[in-house]
C-alpha positions as CSV (number, residue, x, y, z in Angstrom):
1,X,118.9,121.5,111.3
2,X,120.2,124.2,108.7
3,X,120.1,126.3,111.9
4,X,121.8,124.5,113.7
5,X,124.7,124.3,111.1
6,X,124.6,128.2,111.2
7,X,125.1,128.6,114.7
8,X,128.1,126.4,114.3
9,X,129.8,128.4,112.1
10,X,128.9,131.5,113.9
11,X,130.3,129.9,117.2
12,X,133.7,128.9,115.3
13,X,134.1,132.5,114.0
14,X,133.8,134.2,117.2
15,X,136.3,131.5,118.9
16,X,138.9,132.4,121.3
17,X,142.7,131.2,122.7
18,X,141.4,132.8,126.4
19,X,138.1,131.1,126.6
20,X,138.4,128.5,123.5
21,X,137.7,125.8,126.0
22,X,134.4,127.1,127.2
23,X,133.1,127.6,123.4
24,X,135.1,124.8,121.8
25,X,133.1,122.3,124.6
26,X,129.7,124.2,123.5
27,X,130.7,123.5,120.2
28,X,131.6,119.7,120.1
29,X,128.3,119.0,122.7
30,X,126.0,120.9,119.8
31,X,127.9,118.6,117.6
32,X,127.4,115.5,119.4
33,X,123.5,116.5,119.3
34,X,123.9,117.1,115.7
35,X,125.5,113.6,115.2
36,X,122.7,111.9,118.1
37,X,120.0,113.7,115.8
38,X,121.2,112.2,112.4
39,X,121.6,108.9,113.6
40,X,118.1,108.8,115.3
41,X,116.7,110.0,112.2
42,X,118.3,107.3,110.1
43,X,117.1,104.5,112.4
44,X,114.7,103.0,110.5
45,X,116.8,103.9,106.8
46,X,117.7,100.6,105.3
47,X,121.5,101.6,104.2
48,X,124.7,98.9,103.5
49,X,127.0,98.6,105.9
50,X,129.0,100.7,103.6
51,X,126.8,103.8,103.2
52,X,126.7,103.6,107.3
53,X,130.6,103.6,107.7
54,X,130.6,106.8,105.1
55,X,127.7,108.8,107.0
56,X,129.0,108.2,110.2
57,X,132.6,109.2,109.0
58,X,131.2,112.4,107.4
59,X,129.3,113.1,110.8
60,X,132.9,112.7,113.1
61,X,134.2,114.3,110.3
62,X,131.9,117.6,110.5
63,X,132.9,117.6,114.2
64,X,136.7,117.1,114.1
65,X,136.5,120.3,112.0
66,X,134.8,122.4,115.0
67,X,137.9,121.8,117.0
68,X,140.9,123.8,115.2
69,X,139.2,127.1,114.4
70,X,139.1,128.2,118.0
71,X,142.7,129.5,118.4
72,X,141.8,133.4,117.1
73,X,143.9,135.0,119.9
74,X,142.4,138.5,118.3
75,X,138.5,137.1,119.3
76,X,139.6,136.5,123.0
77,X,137.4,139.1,124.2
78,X,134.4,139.0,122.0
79,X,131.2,140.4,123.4
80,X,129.1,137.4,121.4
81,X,131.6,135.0,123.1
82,X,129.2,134.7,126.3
83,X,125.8,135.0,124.2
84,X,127.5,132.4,121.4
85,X,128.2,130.0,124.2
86,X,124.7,130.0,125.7
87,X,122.8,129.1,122.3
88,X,125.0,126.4,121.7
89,X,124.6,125.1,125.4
90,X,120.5,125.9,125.5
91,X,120.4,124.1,121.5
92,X,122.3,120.7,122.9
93,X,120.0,120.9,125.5
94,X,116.8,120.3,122.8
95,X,115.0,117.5,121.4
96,X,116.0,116.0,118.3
97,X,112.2,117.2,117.2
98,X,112.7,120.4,118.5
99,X,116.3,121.1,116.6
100,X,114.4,119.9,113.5
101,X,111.4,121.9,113.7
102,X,113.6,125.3,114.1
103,X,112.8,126.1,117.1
104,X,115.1,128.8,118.8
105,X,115.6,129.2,122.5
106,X,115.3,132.2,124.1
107,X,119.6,132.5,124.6
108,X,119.5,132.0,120.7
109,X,116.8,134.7,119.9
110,X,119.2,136.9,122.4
111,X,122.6,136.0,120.4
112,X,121.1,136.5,116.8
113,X,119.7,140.1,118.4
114,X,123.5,140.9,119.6
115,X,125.1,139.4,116.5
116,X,122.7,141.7,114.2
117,X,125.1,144.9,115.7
118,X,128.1,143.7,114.2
């Protein structure tokens, strides 16, 4: 999941006025995963009604926040935009077990090569 939380970030850096709608809709489905993942893994946690209201709070929370970073007008034509938008596409795409395990897809193996040049 730490991963996953990188590629985030590394998507909301490289976001774009142009094409913020492509990345910003990768973003918020890889969040949604994120959030589906969290929740699935606290099924069986006993918490208070409380401690439920706060933790899912914190998780719409973490994804409200994806959504105003992508107005960088000077990104708009970012050569990791395209690569940037296919790892967070290809990682909604996996399992909960999968995102957990740190496994990488093959579009995130090819973004983290590209990314390594700048």
């Amino acid at each position: 999941m730490r991963k996953t939380i990188a590629i985030l970030a590394l998507a909301v850096a490289c976001g774009a006025n142009g094409r913020a709608d492509e990345l910003s809709d990768a973003a918020m489905a890889m969040c949604e995963k994120a959030r589906q993942c969290a929740r699935q893994s606290m099924a069986g946690v006993e918490l208070s009604a409380d401690m439920r209201a706060l933790v899912d709070q914190q998780l719409m929370q973490m994804c409200d926040s994806m959504k105003e970073p992508f107005t960088d007008a000077a990104a708009r034509s970012h050569p990791l935009h395209g690569p940037a938008v296919a790892c967070l596409r290809s990682m909604a795409k996996q399992s909960c077990e999968a995102l957990d395990g740190g496994e990488e897809t093959a579009a995130c193996k090819r973004y983290e090569a590209l990314q390594a040049d700048y």
